[in-house]
C-alpha angles and dihedrals in degrees: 000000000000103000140145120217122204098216098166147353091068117099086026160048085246142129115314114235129145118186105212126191114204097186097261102023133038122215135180118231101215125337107216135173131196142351087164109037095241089059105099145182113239112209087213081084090073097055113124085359109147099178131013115208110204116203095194153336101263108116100243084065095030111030095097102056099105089075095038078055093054091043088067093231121141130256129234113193143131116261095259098059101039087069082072095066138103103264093248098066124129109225136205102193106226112195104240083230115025148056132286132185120216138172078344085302114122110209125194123216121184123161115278109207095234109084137357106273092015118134139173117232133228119189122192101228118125113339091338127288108222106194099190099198113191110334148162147176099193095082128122094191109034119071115229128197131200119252127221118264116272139169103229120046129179094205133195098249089169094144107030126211087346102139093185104134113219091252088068096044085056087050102048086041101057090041084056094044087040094060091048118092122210133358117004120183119213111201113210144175089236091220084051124061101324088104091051102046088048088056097047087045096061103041084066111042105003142260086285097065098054121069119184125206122239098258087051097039087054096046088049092042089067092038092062086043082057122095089216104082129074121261087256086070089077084070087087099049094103084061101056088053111063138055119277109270115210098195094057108128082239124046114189115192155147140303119038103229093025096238084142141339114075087305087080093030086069098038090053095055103035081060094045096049090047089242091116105107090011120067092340125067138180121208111186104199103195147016110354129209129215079272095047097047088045088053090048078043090079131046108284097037121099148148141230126171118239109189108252095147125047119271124236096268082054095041082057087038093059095037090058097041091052082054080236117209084179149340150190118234106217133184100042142101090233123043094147091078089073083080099065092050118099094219095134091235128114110237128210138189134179096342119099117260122213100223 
């Protein structure tokens, strides 16, 4: 039987993984761990698995890969994201825009606005199973394509029924940074919005003012090599060339919860100085962790959200434009209020789908 089968990442802002049977094969769609720490990948899921399609390097997709490694099971992934496994593993190269035939399956890949070498994925099975991933079409710096129409989708549902467009989320950002006086840390996933950030930061106040961390200034330093991004992206050249400066006014850095990297360096001795809430500040801009929310649990630490998912006028958009019999909204705490939505579109959770 041809089904999809969401086995985690609904209920919950845990790790992303999809079973799909194919007919003949059965393939995993991602194989995250994490965000929280207790969220784990269990390798039962790779029972049987004859193939794993990652849709990109952030660690709640990719985070798993070390067991799909020791089980031995190949690895389907774009260029880009491949540099994040483990060495051994065994990869299948996907085009981040194209079609690829495997096992007589086609799959479609097309940029998904979220992270550099991210796609969405479109398999032509049924009537066509769209997994969105992680997407959005918000970005100023990512690239999105639009995918062909299909009946089942697996959908990014992040934020919700937050209807909050990303024009609202920079202006309520620059009215939060503006009342701040001295040093604010941005952490970042430095394949995620950390190119972005940087881009928006210096519009506004100039390359002097931002400062990026190492592991930031080498991740962005391929993504501008790279032919996918549009020509704006070179705004943030004068960053990448020059040693970090620690007494710059923005400090973007990873990680993104600042649990380690310079992110928590920062963090650390800003606490310890007494600095931390007074003339040092920390702003997380997306999903937080246990560590994240302690850190915005005393003065100096905030959040304000920067659009990395698709709102839910996105989230409708997408459903209508797919031409959607039914989906599964993953990636939230409620899902169930899907139900209530009258979005004429049949919605399913844990239980298997025939496509």
């Amino acid at each position: 039987m041809q089904s999809v089968r969401v086995l985690s990442g609904i209920g919950d802002k845990g790790p992303a993984c999809m079973q799909l049977n194919t007919g003949n094969r059965r393939w995993l769609l991602d194989c995250g761990f994490g965000p929280e720490a207790h969220a784990q990948f269990n390798p039962a899921w790779l029972e049987g698995v004859d193939a794993v399609f990652i849709t990109h390097d952030h660690i709640d997709h990719i985070g798993g890969a070390s067991h799909v490694v020791e089980a031995g099971s190949p690895i389907y992934a774009t260029a880009r994201t491949a540099k994040a496994l483990p060495p051994a593993a065994v990869v299948r190269l996907l085009p981040e825009q194209g079609e690829t035939v495997i096992d007589g399956v086609r799959l479609n890949t097309g940029r998904n606005g979220h992270a550099m070498g991210g796609v969405w994925m479109h398999f032509a099975i049924g009537d066509g199973l769209f997994y969105s991933g992680d997407w959005s079409e918000e970005s100023d710096w990512f690239p999105f394509d639009v995918p062909p129409p299909a009946a089942t989708a697996i959908l990014d549902c992040s934020y919700h029924l937050d209807d909050v467009p990303q024009t609202a989320r920079f202006a309520a950002l620059d009215k939060l940074i503006d009342g701040l006086d001295g040093q604010v840390l941005l952490p970042v996933p430095p394949s995620g919005r950390a190119g972005e950030m940087a881009l928006h930061l210096i519009r506004r106040f100039g390359s002097a003012s931002v400062m990026l961390d190492p592991e930031c200034q080498t991740t962005l330093r391929a993504a501008l090599a790279s032919p996918g991004l549009g020509v704006q992206v070179q705004e943030i050249a004068p960053l990448l060339e020059r040693s970090p400066m620690e007494h710059a006014r923005f400090l973007i850095c990873d990680t993104p919860n600042a649990d380690g990297g310079a992110a928590w360096g920062y963090v650390r001795a800003w606490h310890e100085s007494g600095r931390l809430g007074h003339d040092a500040h920390v702003v997380f801009t997306g999903h937080m962790t246990a560590h994240a929310r302690g850190i915005c649990s005393v003065p100096g630490g905030y959040f304000q959200r920067w659009n990395v998912h698709p709102p839910l006028r996105d989230q409708i958009k997408m459903l209508k434009r797919l031409g959607a019999k039914r989906f599964a909204p993953a990636f939230c705490t409620q899902p169930e209020d899907y139900l209530i939505e009258d979005l004429g579109v049949e919605v399913f959770m844990h239980d298997p789908v025939r496509l």
